[in-house]
N, C-alpha and C positions, 0 to 999 in steps of 0.2 A: 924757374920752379913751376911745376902744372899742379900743385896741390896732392892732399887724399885721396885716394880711390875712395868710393865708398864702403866697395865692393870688400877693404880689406878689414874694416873695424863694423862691419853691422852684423848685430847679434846674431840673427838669425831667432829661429826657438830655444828658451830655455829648455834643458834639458831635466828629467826628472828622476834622479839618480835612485828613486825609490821603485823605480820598475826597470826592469831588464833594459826595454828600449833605451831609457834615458841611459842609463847608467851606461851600454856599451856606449852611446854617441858620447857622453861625456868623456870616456876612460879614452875613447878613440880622437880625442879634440883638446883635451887640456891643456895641451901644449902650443895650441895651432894659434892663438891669439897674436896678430902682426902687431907691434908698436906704430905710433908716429913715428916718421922719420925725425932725426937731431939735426935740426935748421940755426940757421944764428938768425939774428933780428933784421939782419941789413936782407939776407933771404924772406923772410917773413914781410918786409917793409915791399918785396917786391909784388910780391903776390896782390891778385884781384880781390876783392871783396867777398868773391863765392867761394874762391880758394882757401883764403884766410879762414872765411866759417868754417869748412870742408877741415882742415887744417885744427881747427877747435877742436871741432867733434872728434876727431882720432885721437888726439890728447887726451883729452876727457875720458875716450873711451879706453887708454893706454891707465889712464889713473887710476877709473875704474875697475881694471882685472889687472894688479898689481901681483908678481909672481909671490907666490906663497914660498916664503924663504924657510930653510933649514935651521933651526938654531938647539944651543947646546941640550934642552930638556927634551925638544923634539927629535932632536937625532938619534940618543939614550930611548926614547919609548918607540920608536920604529925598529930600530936595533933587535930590540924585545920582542916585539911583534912578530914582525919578518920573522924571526927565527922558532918561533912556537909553532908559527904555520906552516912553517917547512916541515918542522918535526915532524909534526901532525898528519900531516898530508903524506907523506913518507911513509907512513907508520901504518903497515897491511895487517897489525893484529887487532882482535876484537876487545882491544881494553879500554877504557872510558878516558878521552882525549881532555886534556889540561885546558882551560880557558883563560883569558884577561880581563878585568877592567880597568878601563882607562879612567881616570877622576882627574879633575882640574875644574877650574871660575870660569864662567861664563865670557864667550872669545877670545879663550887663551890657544884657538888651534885646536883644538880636539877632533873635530870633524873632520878638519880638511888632513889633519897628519893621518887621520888614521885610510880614510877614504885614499890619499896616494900612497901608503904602505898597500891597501890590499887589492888599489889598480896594477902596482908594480909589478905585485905576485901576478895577477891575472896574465899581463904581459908576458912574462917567464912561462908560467905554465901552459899557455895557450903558445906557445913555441916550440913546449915539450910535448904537447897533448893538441894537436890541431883541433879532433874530433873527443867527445867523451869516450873513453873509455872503458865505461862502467855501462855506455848506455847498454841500453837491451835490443837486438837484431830485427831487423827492420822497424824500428821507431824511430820516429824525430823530435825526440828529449831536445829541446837547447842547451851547448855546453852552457854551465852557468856558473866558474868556478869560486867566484862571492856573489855574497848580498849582501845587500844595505838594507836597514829596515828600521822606520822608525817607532818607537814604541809610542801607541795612540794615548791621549790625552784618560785617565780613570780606564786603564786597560783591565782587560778580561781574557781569559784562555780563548776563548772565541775570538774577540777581535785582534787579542795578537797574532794568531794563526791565522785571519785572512789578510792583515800586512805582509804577511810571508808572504803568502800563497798570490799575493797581489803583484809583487815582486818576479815573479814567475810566470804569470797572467794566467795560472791555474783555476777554473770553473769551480765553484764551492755552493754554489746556491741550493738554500733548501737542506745544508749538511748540520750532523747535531756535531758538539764537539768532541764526542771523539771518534767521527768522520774526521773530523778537520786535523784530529793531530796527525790522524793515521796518512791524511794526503800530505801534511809538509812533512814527515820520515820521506815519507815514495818521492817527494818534489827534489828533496834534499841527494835524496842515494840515484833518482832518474837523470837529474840535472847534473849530477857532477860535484856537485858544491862542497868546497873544501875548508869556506870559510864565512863566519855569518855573524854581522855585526847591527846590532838593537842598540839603536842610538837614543839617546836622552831615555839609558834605564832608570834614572830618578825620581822619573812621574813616578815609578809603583812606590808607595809611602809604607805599604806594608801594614797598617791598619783596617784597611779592609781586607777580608777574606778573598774578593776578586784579586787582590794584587799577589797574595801570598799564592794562587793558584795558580799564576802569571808563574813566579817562581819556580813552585813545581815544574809546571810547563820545559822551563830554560834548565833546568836541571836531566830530566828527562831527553833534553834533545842533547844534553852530552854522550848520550850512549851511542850517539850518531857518528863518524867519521869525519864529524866537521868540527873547526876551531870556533869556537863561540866569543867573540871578542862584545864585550858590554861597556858603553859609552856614558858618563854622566858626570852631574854636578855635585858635589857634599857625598858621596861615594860612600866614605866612613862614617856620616851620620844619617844615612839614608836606613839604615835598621837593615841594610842587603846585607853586612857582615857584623861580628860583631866587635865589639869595641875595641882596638888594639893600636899598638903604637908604632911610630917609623922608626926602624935604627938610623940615627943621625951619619953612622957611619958607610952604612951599604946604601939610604932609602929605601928599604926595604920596610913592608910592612910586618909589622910578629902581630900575632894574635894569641890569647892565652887560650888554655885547654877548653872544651865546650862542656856547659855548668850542665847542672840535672838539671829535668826540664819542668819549666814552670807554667803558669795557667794558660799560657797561647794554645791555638789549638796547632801551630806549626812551630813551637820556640825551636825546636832542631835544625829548624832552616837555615838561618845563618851562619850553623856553625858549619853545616854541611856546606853550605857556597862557598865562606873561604877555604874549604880543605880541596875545592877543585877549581879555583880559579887565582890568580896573580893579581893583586891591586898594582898599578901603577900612574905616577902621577904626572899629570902635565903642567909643570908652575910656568908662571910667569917670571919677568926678570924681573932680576935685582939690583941693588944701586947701590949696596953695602961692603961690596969689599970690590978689591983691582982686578979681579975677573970675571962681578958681573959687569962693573962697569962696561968693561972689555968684550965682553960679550952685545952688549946694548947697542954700544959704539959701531961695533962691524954691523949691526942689525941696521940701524938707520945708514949706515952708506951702502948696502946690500938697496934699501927702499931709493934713496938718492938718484940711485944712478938707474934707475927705471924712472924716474920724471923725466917731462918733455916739457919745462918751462923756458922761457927763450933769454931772461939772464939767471940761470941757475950756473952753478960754482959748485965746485968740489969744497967738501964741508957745511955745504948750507944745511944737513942737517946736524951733522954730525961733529963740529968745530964749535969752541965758544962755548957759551952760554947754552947752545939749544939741545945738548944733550939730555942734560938735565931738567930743562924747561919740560920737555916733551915727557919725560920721565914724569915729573911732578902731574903734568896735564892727564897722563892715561893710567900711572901707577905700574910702569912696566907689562901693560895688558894686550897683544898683539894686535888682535882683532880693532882694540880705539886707537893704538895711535896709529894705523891702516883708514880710520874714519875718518879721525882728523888729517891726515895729512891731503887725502881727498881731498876734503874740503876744505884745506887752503890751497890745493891747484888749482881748483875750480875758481875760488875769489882769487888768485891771482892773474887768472886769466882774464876772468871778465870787469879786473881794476885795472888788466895793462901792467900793474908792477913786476909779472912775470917772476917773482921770484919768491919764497918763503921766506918770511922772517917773526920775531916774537912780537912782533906789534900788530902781524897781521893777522898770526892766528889769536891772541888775545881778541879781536872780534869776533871769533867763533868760539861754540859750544857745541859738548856733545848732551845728547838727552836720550830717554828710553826710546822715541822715535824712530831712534838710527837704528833701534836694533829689532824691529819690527816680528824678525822669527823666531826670538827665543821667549819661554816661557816663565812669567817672572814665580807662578808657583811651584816649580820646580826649582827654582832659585838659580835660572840659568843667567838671569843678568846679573852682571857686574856691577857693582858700586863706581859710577861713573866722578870722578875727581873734580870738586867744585872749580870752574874759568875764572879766572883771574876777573875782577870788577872793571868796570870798561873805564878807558880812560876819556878824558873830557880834550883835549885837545887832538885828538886822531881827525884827519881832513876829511873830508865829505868822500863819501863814494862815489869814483866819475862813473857815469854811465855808457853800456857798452852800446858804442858808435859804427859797428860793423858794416850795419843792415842803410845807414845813413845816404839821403841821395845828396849827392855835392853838386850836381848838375853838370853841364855837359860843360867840355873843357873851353876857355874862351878862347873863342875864334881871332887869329894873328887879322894887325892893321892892314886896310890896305894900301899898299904906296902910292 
């Protein structure tokens, strides 16, 4: 065995999916991530000491971009998706284009399902459409058939039109706003873009007048050619629509007739958002009947069999007891038991036990820490699932002996 490249697991630059640049490096890389190779131990035993670290670090970094699996809620809202943008984008008349929002708890997938539905599309249509077609003769518009865009913290029609326009890497200085809406229409019809998604729309509370203008704003750019897909936490109690219920039997939300209007200075606004936009939800799983089980089950041996630990086993997670355990531990939440199982690779690596089990991760916890980018005012974190109380007989942590000099081999007697 010659070990790692390094060459095949080192990051490079993150990418910044909130500007053009990142976003095509991203959309054009997602997939490009080499695993560790699958060693046995008597392999691993053979290896050099730089190896073996070399060897570490690819694992670790195998652990770390763990593939983002399809499961039954996310496949139902991509479904969805995909298919409004098709419509949409298809759709050469000048009538006011249908939108989505997507609602779910904090790291339940929201991001990343929605981010590889409207790479996907990008792919396809940039297959159909090498160049923009829309651009205008001799300009160099960049196709730009989505965007990503995050809505800023206390937004304003102003600063959410230079998120856009930031995304585009469109000049705006010195503009009033409505300069600024007038250039993302131009950015929006020059660029191409067929689809434009305002991540963690939550932040706007809807209590202040800037947010309600935000609104306006996202209302007004439906008269555009492009799919508006909006991203958030508490969706339904965020005052963006108004109060209305799931039919248990489609998931579908119904909303009732919209009341006369009361003393807000914009109460029409929510009635008018849901009359042009789809709620849709991304849950997490369940552990109450034999097909979320079933569901969960294929989830963690989907995760299983992307570890690179050197006595791991078909079923360690997914077998016994630890269905459930992990269930208990994260509450069916994707994004935690993606943290936690990290970080029990990573302690089984550097204890040697090589392998997962409930005693190992009963020494670990998850805390807000882990989730460093989401906003707990918008109520994007999760209620993270209290750890089991530590037990009193668990062995001491051996210390990792890698880097260790054993000294040079002893030299044979001489006869």
């Amino acid at each position: 065995m010659t070990g790692s490249s390094p060459a095949l697991f080192l990051p490079g630059q993150v990418p910044d999916r909130t500007v053009w640049q990142g976003w095509n490096r991203w959309r054009l890389t997602r997939r490009g991530s080499v695993p560790a190779p699958l060693i046995t131990a008597e392999d691993y035993a053979r290896m050099t000491p730089r190896q073996r670290r070399l060897h570490d670090l690819h694992r670790i970094a195998t652990h770390a971009n763990l593939i983002i699996q399809e499961t039954p809620m996310s496949a139902f809202v991509s479904w969805k998706v995909r298919a409004l943008i098709e419509d949409n984008a298809f759709n050469h008349g000048p009538d006011t284009r249908p939108g989505v929002m997507i609602n779910g708890g904090g790291c339940q997938g929201k991001t990343e399902t929605i981010c590889e539905v409207i790479a996907s599309f990008e792919d396809e249509w940039l297959a159909l459409y090498a160049q923009n077609p829309d651009a205008l003769p001799g300009t160099l518009d960049q196709h730009a058939p989505v965007a990503y865009v995050r809505t800023p913290v206390k937004a304003t029609p102003i600063s959410t039109c230079q998120r856009i326009l930031d995304f585009f890497g469109e000049d705006y200085k010195g503009m009033r706003q409505e300069d600024l809406i007038r250039t993302v229409k131009n950015a929006i019809y020059d660029h191409g873009t067929k689809a434009l998604v305002l991540d963690d729309i939550t932040r706007l509370k809807l209590h202040r007048e800037a947010d309600q203008d935000v609104l306006d704003l996202i209302r007004e750019l439906m008269s555009l050619p492009v799919t508006l897909i909006l991203v958030g936490v508490g969706i339904p109690r965020s005052g963006l629509l108004r109060d209305g219920r799931k039919d248990p039997r489609t998931g579908q939300w119904l909303f009732p007739p919209v009341k006369d209007r009361g003393k807000s200075r914009n109460d029409d606004a929510p009635g008018q958002t849901d009359l042009r936009f789809d709620l849709l939800d991304l849950d997490r799983f369940s552990y109450d009947t034999p097909a979320g089980i079933e569901a969960w089950t294929a989830h963690l041996v989907g995760i299983e069999q992307q570890l690179r630990l050197l006595h791991a086993f078909d079923g360690m997670l997914s077998d016994g007891a630890m269905p459930e355990y992990l269930f208990r531990r994260t509450g069916g939440i994707v994004g935690l038991v993606k943290k936690l199982v990290q970080a029990g690779c990573r302690h089984a690596i550097e204890t040697g036990t090589e392998r997962i089990t409930i005693d190992l991760l009963d020494a670990l916890t998850l805390s807000r820490a882990d989730l460093p980018d989401l906003d707990p005012d918008a109520g994007e974190l999760p209620d993270i699932p209290t750890a089991p109380a530590a037990r009193t007989n668990k062995p001491a942590r051996p210390r990792n002996t890698v880097f260790d000099d054993r000294g040079s081999p002893a030299a044979e007697s001489a006869s």
